[in-house]
Structures are given as C-alpha cells and as structure tokens.
N, C-alpha and C positions, 0 to 999 in steps of 0.2 A: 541535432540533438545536443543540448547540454545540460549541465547539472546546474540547476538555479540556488537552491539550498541543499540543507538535508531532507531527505525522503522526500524530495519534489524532481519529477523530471518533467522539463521542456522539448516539445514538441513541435517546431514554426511558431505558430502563435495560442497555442492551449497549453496546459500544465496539469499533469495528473499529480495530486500529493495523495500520499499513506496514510498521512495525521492522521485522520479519522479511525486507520486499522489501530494505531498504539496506543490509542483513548480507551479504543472498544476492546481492546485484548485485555488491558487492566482492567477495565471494569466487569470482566467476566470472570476472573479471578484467574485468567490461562498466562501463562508464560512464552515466551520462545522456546525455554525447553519443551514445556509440556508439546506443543505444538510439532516438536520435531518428533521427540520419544515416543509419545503418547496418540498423534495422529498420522506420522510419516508424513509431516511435510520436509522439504530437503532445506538442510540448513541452506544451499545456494536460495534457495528462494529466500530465504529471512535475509540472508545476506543484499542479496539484487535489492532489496525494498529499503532496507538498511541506506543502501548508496542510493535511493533513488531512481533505481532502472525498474524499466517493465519487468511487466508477471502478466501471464494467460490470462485471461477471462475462465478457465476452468483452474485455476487456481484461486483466481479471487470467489469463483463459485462456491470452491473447498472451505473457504474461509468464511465462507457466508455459513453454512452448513454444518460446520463445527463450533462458529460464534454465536449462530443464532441469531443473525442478525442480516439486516439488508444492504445493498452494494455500497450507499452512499455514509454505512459504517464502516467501512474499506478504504473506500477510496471515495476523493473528489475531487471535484476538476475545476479552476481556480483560472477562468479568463483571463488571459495577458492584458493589461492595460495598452490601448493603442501608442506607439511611441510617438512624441511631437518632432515634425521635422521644420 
C-alpha cells in the first residue's frame, strides 16, 4: 500500500480516492464538523480519509445515508494505468 496523493490510496494495481466525498459534503451544505458533532462520525475516520487510508464499507454506508447520496459520491476507484516496461 502507498499514498499516491492526497485522499487517494493505492492498493497493487487499483486506487480508491475520496474526491468525490469532499465535492459531495460541500454541496450538501455539511461540514466535517457537522459530521462529527451532529452525526457521531469519529474525527479518526475524517482524519484516515484526509490522509488517504481506508474506511469500512459501513462507514462509507453511513455517509451515504447521512449525505443522501450513492457510493460513487463517496468514493471512486481510478485504474492504475499499466506501467511500460
């Protein structure tokens, strides 16, 4: 596993990024505060996503279900380009 950018981690050869959650949090007018105070998610979670690292599937659930929105407003997954050798 490494850190390819911000809020992308790498996986072998797949890449899950967040972009899509920090689109979709603004455009619903929620915060990271709101999100920790207001629905008990754990700042470690905002934080893991922040740097990149995995979160649950019933986290990304949570976030569907508090955003309103479906997975691939969460997260998406961004094929590694084959390397040439």
């Amino acid at each position: 596993m490494t850190i390819v950018k911000d809020m992308t981690i790498k996986y072998n050869d797949c890449m899950i990024s967040y972009e899509p959650f920090w689109r979709t949090l603004k455009a619903r007018g929620e915060s990271t505060y709101t999100l920790i105070n207001r629905y008990g998610i754990s700042s470690a979670t905002i934080d893991r996503m922040k740097k990149g690292l995995g979160i649950s599937t019933a986290k990304v659930d949570d976030f569907c279900r508090i955003l309103h929105c479906r997975v691939e407003e969460v997260i998406v997954y961004l094929p590694n380009e084959p390397s040439s050798k």
